[in-house]
C-alpha positions as YAML, in Angstrom:
chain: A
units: angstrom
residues:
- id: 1
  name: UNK
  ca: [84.82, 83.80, 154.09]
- id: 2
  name: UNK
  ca: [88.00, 84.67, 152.48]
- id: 3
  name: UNK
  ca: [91.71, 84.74, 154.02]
- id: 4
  name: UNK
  ca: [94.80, 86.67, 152.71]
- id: 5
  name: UNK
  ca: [96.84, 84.07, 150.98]
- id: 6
  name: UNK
  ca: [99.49, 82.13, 153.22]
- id: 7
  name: UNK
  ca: [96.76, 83.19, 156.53]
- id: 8
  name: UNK
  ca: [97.05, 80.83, 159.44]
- id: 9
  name: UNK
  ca: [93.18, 80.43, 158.50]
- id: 10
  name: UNK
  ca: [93.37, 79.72, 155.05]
- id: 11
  name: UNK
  ca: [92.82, 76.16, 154.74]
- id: 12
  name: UNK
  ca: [90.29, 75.61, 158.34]
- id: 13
  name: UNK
  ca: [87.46, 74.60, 156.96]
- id: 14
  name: UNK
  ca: [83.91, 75.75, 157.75]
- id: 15
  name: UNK
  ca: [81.10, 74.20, 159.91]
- id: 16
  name: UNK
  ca: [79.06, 72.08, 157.93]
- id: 17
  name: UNK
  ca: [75.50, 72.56, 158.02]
- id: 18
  name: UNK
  ca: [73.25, 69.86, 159.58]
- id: 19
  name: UNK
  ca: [71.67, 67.19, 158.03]
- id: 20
  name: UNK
  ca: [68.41, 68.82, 156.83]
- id: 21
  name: UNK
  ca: [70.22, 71.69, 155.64]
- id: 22
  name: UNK
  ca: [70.05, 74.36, 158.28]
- id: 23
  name: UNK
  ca: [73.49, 76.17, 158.91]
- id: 24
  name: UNK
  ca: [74.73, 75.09, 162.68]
- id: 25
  name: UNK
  ca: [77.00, 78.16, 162.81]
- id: 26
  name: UNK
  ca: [78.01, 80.74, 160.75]
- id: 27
  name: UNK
  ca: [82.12, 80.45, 160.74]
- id: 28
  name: UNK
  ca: [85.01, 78.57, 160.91]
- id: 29
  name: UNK
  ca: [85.65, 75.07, 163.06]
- id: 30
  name: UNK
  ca: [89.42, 75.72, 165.26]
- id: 31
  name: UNK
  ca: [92.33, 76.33, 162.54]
- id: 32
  name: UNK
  ca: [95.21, 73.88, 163.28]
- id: 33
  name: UNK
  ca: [97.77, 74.01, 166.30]
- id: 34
  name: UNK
  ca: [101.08, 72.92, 165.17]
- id: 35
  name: UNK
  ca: [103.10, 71.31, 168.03]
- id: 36
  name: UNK
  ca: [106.68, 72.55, 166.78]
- id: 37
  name: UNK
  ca: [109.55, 71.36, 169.06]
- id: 38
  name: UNK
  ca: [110.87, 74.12, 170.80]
- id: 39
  name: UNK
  ca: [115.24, 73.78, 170.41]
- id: 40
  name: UNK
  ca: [116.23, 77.48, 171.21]
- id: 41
  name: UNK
  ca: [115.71, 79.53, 174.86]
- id: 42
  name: UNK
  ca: [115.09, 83.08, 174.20]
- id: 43
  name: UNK
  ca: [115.23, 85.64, 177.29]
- id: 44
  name: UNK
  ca: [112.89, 88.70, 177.36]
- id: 45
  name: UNK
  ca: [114.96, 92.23, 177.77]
- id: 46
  name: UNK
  ca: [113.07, 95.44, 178.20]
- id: 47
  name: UNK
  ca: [110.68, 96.40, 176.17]
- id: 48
  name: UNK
  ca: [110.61, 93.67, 173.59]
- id: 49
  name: UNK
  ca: [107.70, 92.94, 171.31]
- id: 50
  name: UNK
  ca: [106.80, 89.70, 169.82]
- id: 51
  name: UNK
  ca: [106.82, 90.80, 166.34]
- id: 52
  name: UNK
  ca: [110.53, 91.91, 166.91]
- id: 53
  name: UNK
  ca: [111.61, 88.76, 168.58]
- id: 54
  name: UNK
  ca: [110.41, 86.74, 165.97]
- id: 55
  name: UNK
  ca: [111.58, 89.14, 163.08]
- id: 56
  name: UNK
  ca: [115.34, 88.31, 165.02]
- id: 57
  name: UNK
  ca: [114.68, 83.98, 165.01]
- id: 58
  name: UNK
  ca: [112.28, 83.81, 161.75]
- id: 59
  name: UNK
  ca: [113.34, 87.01, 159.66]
- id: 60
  name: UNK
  ca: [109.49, 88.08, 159.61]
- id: 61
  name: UNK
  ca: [107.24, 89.48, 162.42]
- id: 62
  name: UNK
  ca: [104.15, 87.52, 162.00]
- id: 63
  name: UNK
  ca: [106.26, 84.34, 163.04]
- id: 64
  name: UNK
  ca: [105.06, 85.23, 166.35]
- id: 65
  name: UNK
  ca: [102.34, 82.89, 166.04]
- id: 66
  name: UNK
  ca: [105.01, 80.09, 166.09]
- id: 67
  name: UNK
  ca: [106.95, 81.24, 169.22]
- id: 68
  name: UNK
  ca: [103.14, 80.94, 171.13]
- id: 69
  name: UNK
  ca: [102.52, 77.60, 169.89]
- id: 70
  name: UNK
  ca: [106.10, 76.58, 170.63]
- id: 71
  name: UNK
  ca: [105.03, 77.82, 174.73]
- id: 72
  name: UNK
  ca: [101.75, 76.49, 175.57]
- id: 73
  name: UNK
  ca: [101.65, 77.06, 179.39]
- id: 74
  name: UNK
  ca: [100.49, 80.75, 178.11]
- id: 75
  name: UNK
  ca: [96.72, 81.47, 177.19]
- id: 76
  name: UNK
  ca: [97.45, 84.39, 175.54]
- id: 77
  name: UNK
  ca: [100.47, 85.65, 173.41]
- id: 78
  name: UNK
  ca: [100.75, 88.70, 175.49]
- id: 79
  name: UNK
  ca: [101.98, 86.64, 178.14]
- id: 80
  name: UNK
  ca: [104.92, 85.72, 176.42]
- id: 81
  name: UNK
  ca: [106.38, 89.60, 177.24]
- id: 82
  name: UNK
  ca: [104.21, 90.34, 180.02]
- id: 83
  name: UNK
  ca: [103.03, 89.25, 183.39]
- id: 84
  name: UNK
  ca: [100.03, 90.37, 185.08]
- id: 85
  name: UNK
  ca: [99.16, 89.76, 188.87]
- id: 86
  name: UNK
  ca: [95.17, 87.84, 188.79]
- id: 87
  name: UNK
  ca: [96.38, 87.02, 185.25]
- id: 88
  name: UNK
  ca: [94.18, 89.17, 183.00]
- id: 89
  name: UNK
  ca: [95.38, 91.85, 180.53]
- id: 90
  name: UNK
  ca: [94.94, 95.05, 181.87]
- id: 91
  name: UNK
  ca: [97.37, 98.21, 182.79]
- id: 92
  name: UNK
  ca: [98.47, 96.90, 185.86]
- id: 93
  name: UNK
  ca: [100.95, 94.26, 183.60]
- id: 94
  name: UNK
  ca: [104.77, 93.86, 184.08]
- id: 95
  name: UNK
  ca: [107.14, 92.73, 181.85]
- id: 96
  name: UNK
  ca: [108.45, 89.94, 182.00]
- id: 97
  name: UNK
  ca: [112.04, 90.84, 182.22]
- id: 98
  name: UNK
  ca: [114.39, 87.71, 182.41]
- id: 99
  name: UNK
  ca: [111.62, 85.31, 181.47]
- id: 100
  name: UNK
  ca: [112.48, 82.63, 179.02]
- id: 101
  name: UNK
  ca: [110.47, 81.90, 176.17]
- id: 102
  name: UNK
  ca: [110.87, 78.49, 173.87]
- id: 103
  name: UNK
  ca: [111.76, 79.37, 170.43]
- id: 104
  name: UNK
  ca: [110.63, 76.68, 167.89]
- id: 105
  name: UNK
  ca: [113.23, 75.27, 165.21]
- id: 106
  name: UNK
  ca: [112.83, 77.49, 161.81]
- id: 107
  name: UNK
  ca: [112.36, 74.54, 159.50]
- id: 108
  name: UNK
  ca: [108.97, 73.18, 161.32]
- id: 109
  name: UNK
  ca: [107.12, 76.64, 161.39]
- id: 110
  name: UNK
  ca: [106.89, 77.42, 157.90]
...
């Protein structure tokens, strides 16, 4: 498999194959979750996206990533900006105006 250089996946390595050769499974083993300390509160305003929040803290919109390790009480990054009633991700979603999310410090996400 091959990853666009600087990927979040570019260094997980792959399942090994088993002892007598056979391949276990075809793909990658979990990438690495950082655990960056969170040292900034940011509150969500109307119709903010993730890739613009972390464009304003990390001056580039894939930092997102960082923000959702940063809050791990949410299973999905969605959840960061939205709120759904049973929880799943459907139309039904509100935002999540006046939520806070945990912004991590810049130096520990790069």
């Amino acid at each position: 498999m091959a990853f666009f250089k600087g990927s979040d996946y570019e260094l997980t390595p792959l399942f090994e194959p088993a002892e007598d050769g056979t391949e276990i499974f075809r793909g990658l083993r979990a990438r690495r979750i950082r655990n960056p300390e969170a040292v900034l509160e940011h509150t969500v305003a109307l119709k903010e996206r993730l890739d613009s929040v972390a464009h304003e803290y990390f001056g580039q919109p894939r930092g997102w990533r960082w923000m959702v390790e940063a809050n791990p009480d949410v299973l999905f990054p969605e959840d960061l900006l939205w709120d759904t009633p049973d929880g799943s991700l459907d139309d039904d979603g509100r935002e999540r105006l006046g939520h806070v999310i945990l912004i991590p410090r810049r130096s520990e996400v790069g």
